[in-house]
N, C-alpha and C positions, 0 to 999 in steps of 0.2 A: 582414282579411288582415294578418299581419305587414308590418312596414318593413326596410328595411336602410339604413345608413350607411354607406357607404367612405369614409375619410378622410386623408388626411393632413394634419395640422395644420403650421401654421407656426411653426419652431423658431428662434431668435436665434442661438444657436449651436452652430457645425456638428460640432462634436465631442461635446457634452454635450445629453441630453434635456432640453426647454424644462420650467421647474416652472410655469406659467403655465397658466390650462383652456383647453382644447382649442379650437383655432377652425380655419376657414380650411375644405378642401373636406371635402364630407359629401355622401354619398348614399343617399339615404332611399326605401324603399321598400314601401309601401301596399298595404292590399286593391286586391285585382283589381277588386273589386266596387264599391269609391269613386275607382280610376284608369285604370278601361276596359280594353281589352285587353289581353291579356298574350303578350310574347313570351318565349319559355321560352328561359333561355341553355343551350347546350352547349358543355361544356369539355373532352370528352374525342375523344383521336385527332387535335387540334391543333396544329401545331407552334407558329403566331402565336396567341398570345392578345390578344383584343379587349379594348381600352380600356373601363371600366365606364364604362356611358352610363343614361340616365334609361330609367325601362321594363324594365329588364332583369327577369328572373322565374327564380328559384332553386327546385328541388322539395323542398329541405330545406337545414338550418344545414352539413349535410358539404357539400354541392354548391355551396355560396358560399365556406366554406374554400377549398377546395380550387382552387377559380376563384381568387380574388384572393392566394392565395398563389403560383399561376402566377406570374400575374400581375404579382406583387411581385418575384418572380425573376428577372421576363426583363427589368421595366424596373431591375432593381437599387437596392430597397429591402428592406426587412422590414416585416413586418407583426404587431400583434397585436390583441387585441379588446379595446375600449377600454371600452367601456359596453352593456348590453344590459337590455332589460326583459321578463320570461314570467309570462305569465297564471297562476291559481289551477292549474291543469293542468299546468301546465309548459311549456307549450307558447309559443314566443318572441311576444314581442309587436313586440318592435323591436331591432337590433343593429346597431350601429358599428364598423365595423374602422380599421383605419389603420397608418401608417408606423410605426414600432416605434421611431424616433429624435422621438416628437414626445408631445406629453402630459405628463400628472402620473402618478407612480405611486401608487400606492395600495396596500395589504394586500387580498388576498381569501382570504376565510376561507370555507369552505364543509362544511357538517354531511353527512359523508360516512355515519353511522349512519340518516338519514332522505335519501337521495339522489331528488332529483327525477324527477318521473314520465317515462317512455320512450316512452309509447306515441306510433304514429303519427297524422297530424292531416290531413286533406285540403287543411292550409294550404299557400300555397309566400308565399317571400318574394320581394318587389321593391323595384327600386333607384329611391327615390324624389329623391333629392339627391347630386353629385358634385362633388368638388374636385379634379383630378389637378393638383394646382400643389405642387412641393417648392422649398424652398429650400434644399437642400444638395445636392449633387453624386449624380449618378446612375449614373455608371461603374461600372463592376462588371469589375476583372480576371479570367481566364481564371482563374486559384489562387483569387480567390471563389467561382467557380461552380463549381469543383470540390470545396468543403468544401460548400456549401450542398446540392448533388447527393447528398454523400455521405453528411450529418446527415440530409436527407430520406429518403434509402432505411434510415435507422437510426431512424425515427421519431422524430427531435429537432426539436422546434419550431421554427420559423421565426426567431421575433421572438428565440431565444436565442441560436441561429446566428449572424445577422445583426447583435446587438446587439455581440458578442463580435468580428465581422469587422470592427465597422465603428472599432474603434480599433486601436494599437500598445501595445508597452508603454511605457505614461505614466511618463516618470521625470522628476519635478519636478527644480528649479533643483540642479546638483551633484551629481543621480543617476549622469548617465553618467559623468561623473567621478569620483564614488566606484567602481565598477564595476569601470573600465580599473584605477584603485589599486589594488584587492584585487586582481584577478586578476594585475596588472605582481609584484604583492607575493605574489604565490601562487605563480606559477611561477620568481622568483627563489629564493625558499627550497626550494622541492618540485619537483627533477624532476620525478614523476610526476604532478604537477597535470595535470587534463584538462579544457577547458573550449570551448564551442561557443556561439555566436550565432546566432541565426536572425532573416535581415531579411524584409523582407516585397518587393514588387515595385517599390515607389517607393524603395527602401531605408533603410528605417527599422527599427529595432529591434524584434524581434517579440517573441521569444522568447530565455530562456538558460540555458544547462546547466552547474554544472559538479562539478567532483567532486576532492580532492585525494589527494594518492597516500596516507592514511591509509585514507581511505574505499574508496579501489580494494582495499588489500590486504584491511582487515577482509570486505570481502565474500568472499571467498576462504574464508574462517571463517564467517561468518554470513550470506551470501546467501539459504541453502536455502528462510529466509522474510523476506518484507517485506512493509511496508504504506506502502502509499501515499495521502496524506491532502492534501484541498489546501481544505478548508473551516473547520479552525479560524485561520489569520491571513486568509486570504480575507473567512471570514463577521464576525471579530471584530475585524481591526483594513483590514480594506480591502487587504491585502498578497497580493499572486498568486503564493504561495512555492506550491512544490511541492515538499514532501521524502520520501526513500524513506527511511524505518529500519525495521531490522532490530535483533532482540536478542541482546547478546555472553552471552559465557560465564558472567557474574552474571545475566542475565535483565533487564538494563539495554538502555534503548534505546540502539542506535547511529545516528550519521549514513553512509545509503550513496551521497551523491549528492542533489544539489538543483537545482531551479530556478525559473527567474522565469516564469511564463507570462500571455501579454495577451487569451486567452479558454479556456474550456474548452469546447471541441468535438472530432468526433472526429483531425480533421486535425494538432489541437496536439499532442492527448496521444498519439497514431501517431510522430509526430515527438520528440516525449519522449521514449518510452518507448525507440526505436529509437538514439534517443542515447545513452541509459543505458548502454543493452544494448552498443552499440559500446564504449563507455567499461570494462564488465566483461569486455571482450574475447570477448563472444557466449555468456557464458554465461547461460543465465536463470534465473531462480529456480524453485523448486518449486511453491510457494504464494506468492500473494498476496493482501493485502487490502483492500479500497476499501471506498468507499459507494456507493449502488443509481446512479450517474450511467451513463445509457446510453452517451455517448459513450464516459468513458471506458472501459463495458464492452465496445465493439465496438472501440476501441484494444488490450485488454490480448488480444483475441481473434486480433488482426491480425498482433502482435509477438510476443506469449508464446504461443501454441496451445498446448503442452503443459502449461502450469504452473495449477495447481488455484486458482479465481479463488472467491474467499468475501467477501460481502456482510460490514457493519462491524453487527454484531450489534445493537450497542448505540444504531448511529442509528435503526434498523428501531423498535425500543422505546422511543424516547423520545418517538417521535409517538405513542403509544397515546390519552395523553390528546387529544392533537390531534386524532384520527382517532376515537375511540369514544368521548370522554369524554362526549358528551351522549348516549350510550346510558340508558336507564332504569335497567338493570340492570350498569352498568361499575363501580362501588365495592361489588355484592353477588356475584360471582361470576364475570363476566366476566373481567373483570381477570385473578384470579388462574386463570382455567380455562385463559387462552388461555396466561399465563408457565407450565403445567403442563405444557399440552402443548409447548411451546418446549423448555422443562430434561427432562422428566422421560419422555421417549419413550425409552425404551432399542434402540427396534432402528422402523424403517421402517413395517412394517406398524401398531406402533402408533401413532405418529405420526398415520399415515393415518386409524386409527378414532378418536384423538382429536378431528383438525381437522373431523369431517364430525360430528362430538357438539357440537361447539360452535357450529358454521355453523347446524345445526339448530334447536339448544336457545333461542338468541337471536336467529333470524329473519335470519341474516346473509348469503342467499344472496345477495341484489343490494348486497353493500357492494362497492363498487370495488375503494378500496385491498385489503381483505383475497383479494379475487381477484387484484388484481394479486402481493402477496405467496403466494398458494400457486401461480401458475405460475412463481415464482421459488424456490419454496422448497430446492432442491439446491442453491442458489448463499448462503443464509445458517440454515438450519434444523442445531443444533450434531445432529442424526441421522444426517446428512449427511455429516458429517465426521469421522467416526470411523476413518478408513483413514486418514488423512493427518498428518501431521507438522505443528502447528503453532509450536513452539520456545516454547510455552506463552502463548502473546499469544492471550491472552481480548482482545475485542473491549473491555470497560470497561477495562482496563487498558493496551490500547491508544491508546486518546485520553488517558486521563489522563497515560499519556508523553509526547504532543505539546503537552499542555497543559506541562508541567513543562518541557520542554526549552525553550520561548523566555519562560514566564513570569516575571517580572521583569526581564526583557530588551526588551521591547519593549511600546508600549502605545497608546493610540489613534490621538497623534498622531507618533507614530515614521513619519516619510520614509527613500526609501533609502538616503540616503548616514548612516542614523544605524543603519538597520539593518544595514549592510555591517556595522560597527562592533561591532554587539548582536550580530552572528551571531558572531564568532568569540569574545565573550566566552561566548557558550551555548558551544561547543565545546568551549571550552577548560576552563567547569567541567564538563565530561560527562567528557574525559578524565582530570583531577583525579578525579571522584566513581572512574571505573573503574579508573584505578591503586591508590587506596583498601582497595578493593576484593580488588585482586589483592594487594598487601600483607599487608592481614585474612586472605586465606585459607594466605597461607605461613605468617603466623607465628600466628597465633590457634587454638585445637584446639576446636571448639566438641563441651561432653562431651555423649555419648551418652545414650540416655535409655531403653535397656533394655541385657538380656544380649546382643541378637541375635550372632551375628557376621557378618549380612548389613549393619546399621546401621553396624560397626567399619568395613566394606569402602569403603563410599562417603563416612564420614569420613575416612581417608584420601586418599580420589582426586578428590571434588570441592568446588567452589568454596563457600563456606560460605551463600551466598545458593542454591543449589540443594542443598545436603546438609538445609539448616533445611527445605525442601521434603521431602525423604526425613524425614524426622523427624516431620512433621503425620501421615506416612500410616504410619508403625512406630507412632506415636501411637493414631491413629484404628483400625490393626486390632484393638488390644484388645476395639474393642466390636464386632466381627464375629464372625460363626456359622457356619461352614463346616458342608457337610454334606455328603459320598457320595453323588450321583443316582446315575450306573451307569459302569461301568466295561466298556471295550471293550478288550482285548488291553492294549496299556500306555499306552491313553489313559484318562484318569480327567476325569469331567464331576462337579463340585462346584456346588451353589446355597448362595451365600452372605450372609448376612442382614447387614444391617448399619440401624444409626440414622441419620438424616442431620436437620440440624437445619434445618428450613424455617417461616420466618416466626413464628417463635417456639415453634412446638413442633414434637417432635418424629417423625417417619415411617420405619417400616420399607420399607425396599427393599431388593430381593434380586437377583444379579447371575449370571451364570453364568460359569466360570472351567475352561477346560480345562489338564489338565495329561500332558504329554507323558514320562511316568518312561524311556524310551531316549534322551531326547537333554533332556533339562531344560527342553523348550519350555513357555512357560505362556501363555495368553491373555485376557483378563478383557472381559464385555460390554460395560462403564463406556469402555473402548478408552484409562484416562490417559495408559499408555508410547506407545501410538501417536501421541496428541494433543501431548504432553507432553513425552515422555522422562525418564518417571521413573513407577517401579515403583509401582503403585496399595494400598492396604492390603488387596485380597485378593487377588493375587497375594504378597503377602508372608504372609498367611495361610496359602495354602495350600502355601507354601515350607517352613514353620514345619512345618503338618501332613506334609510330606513328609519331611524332617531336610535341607533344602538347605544344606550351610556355608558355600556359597560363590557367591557369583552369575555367572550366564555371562558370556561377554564380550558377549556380543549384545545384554545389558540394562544394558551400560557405556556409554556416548554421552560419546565426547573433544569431544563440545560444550560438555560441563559439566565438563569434567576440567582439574584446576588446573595439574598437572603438565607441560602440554602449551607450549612457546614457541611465540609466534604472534607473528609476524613486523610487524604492524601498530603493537605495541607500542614497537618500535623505532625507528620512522618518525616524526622529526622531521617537525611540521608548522608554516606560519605564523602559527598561533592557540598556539602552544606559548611557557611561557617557557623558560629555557635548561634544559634538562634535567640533572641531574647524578649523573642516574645511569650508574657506568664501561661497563653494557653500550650504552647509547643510543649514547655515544661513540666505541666499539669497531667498531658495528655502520657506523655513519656512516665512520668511518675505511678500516674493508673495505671499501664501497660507495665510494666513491672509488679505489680501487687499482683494483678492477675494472671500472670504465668503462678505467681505464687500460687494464687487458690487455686486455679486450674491442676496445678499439680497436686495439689494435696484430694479436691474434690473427684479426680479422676480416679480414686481407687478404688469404686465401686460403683455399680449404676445408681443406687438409690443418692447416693451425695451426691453423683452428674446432674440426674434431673432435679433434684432439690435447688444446686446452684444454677443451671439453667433458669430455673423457675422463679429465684430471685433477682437473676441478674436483668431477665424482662420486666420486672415486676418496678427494678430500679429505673431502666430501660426506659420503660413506658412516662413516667413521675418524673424525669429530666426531660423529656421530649414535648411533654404537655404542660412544664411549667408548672406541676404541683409542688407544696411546698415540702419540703424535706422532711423526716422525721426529727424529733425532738433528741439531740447527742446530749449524749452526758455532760453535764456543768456548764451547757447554754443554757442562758436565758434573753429571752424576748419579748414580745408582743404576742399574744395569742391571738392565733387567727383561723383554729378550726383546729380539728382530730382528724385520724387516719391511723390504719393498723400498719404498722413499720412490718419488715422482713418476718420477725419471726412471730406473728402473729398478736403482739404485745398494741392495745390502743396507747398512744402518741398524742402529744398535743403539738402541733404544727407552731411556726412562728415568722414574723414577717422580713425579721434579718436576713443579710444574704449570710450562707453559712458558706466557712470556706472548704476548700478541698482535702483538710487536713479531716474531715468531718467525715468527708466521703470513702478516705482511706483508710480510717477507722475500721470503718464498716467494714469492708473485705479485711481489715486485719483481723475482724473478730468472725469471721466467714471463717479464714486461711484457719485460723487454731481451732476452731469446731470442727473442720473437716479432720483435723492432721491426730485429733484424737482418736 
């Protein structure tokens, strides 16, 4: 008969897992048939669970989990499995659990292509050997057993839970002092800085949020998608950054908000996320995208409900070799059957007949992960996602943006008072790279590369890192084949052939593309403007085949339109050097007067709606390029009337009037209110 061990070992000290081998209580447990009788434990319908005592008898490895994780619960520890040993059969010979704070850690690697055998055995296991002796503190707050309740009913491990609850956030000599600096220096410079702490119940630093009024306004632009990534400074440099970015109008990543956090379970990233959200003043994003971590899937479930949640593609993939690679057949077909069906499923149903040709063909019904992967597949399968918007953040180009954004900024042994430091110089070159950027696209014409004059269109109106996009694909339709399937009133259904270049050669694929001739709707199966925002080469095909001159506006996206002022850009921040450009200066100058009026107007409703009512009225007459009112001891060209603010007719004039003109205005707003 198998044995068991429960154990907890004795740790030196009480904040860090002992590297020392395991000693201290162990309970072990033996054939029934070499330690006599067996009394069979019951764990279920319990409220007190029973102390593990010698004798005890388990009817399987679930019904011991499940016992001593009680168990672990109520006396407030963690637990995980430390060592275990199974017969030719698979079947346990011997197993040790224990405190989750005590041990050596080790790698386990396990060949999930060949998965050990399931069946059942008329063994049960018993508790041969016990140590309930800990040396560290046993307390368990009311806030732990409510994250540990809540990770349990989300099936998150114990020992992960636990490991993660049983510290704060550790900030070595000078951390919290860097901390208080940036943020005392953050919201000196940026009114809109927004920043939150989260202590724990002894009051210690748990958690921290924050966000500065750059990153506030840019979401306002670019919220509709982000990704959220807390594994590359986590897993590479030991750092529990948590950043949300989103990508601007180049297809460059932006920062929308960060933070420090001291575990990941579901209770943090609830608390995260919920900050965020308060921080974007409750707006939540459309899409989001993480990696497979359950907590934070039942956080983004908790907080965002509405918003389309997509698995990070490219971590799913990079375990392949880790997960199949000792397959017989993974470097002859495998491999690429399984990235075929992944890229190359145009629509659901074949998806579907792919993945059960492959599960078949290589014997892969009882692989784990791959089951665990296709009961997730809506949540990372790109088939899946064809309805949705994602502002073009492929999953590989996603991490290689979070790699870029702090690489050479920070490295193994970067602490945080070095990375306070190293953040804001990453920001400050991300802002650098995107002013760049917006510069190249006002003054640079990058030339066209056919006659179209759908290509002319969006030369003009967008940013030249998404026009060079439109370009691969006026490119790429040349080697397309449209062709006439059948024609329904004035919908027209097209199959269109095209070359696509795969692992070195090349493959026909064919797509189907409806075309709307009363209202210029077009649709393509490939779904890129929906994915993307931006026109695919056989919708541009079949535009061509149609004589379209000019494109709708519905297939214009002011996400990529250069012409557009966005207001972020304006926004002096504390990672900024002095800016010297005259609108940065302008903009700061107006924001100034207008706290003024605002404070003065706020003292009663009828001056709120009064300056409301003028500040649209100005609002409207700068947006539309009407001419200014006539200021005192200008003079000009007369080029029409109009009633100024306070009702008084104006005679308009052709000069540009400068901003000294404009802050008049609110200065004489600010002392009408303040009387």
């Amino acid at each position: 008969m198998p044995r068991a061990c429960l154990s907890t070992p004795s740790i030196h000290d009480t904040n860090e897992p002992n590297d020392a081998d395991q000693s201290g209580d162990t309970v072990e447990v033996k054939d029934a048939d070499q330690s006599g009788g067996t009394n069979t434990m019951h764990t279920e319908g319990s409220d007190i669970v029973e102390e593990p005592k010698l004798g005890m008898v388990f009817k399987s490895e679930e019904e011991l989990l499940s016992y001593y994780k009680r168990y672990g619960q109520q006396s407030g520890f963690g637990i995980n499995k430390q060592r275990s040993h199974r017969f030719e059969d698979g079947s346990i010979r011997y197993i040790t659990l224990g405190c989750v704070r005590g041990g050596k850690a080790r790698n386990r690697t396990t060949n999930v292509a060949r998965p050990r055998p399931t069946s059942k055995t008329e063994w049960v296991l018993k508790v041969s050997s016990v140590n309930n002796s800990h040396n560290h503190c046993l307390k368990m707050s009311s806030s732990v057993k409510r994250v540990l309740d809540i990770n349990d009913q989300a099936g998150i491990i114990m020992n992960k839970s636990f490991a993660s609850l049983a510290r704060h956030l550790r900030l070595e000599k000078g951390g919290a002092g860097a901390l208080r600096e940036y943020f005392t220096r953050m919201q000196y410079k940026n009114d809109g800085f927004f920043s939150v702490m989260d202590m724990d119940d002894d009051g210690r630093l748990r958690n921290v949020f924050w966000a500065d009024a750059r990153s506030r306004v840019a979401y306002k632009y670019f919220g509709d998608v982000v990704t959220f990534d807390t594994t590359y400074l986590t897993n590479r440099y030991g750092m529990p950054f948590a950043p949300f970015v989103g990508v601007n109008h180049h297809g460059q990543s932006i920062l929308l908000g960060a933070g420090l956090i001291s575990s990941e379970d579901t209770e943090t990233f609830t608390w995260l996320f919920q900050t965020w959200l308060t921080c974007m003043d409750g707006k939540a994003p459309k899409a989001i995208i993480t990696d497979q971590d359950r907590a934070m899937k039942n956080a983004i479930s908790l907080v965002f409900p509405k918003a389309r949640h997509r698995f990070c593609l490219w971590h799913i993939l990079k375990k392949l070799p880790e997960k199949l690679g000792s397959h017989g057949a993974y470097k002859t077909g495998l491999k690429s059957q399984l990235q075929n069906c992944v890229y190359d499923s145009h629509t659901i149903k074949e998806f579907e007949g792919s993945w059960q040709v492959l599960i078949t063909k290589y014997n892969l019904q009882e692989n784990a992960w791959l089951k665990s992967l296709y009961a997730k597949r809506t949540y990372w399968a790109p088939v899946f996602m064809k309805e949705v918007f994602w502002a073009g953040m492929s999953t590989t180009q996603r991490s290689e943006s979070m790699n870029a954004f702090f690489d050479g900024y920070v490295h193994a042994k970067t602490n945080l008072k070095e990375f306070v430091d190293q953040f804001d110089n990453a920001l400050r070159k991300k802002i650098e790279t995107e002013s760049k950027a917006d510069f190249q696209s006002f003054n640079v014409t990058i030339p066209v590369v056919s006659p179209s004059p759908l290509e002319k269109i969006f030369q003009e109106i967008y940013t030249c890192n998404k026009f060079r996009e439109v370009q691969k694909e006026v490119i790429r339709m040349l080697a397309t084949l449209p062709a006439l399937h059948r024609k329904d009133g004035v919908i027209a259904t097209y199959h269109v052939e095209c070359e696509v270049n795969a692992d070195e050669f090349m493959k026909e694929v064919t797509h189907t593309v409806y075309f709307n001739e009363a209202e210029c709707e077009v649709k393509c199966s490939c779904a890129l403007f929906e994915m993307r925002g931006i026109l695919c080469r056989h919708v541009l095909g079949i535009m061509r085949v149609n004589k379209v001159r000019s494109v709708p506006e519905k297939y214009i996206l002011d996400r990529w339109r250069k012409d557009i002022k966005r207001t972020h850009t304006l926004i002096p921040s504390s990672y900024d050097l002095v800016d010297q450009r005259p609108e940065v200066s302008r903009y700061s100058r107006i924001i100034r007067k207008c706290y003024e009026v605002a404070t003065n107007a706020s003292s009663c409703d009828e001056h709120t709606e009064d300056m409301l009512a003028k500040l649209d009225a100005m609002n409207l007459g700068y947006h539309t390029n009407l001419p200014p009112s006539k200021p005192h001891g200008i003079e000009g060209e007369v080029v029409g009337t109009c009633m100024n603010l306070f009702g008084q007719i104006v005679v308009g004039t052709q000069q540009t009037v400068p901003v000294e003109v404009h802050l008049r205005v609110l200065f004489d707003m600010s002392n009408f209110y303040s009387f």
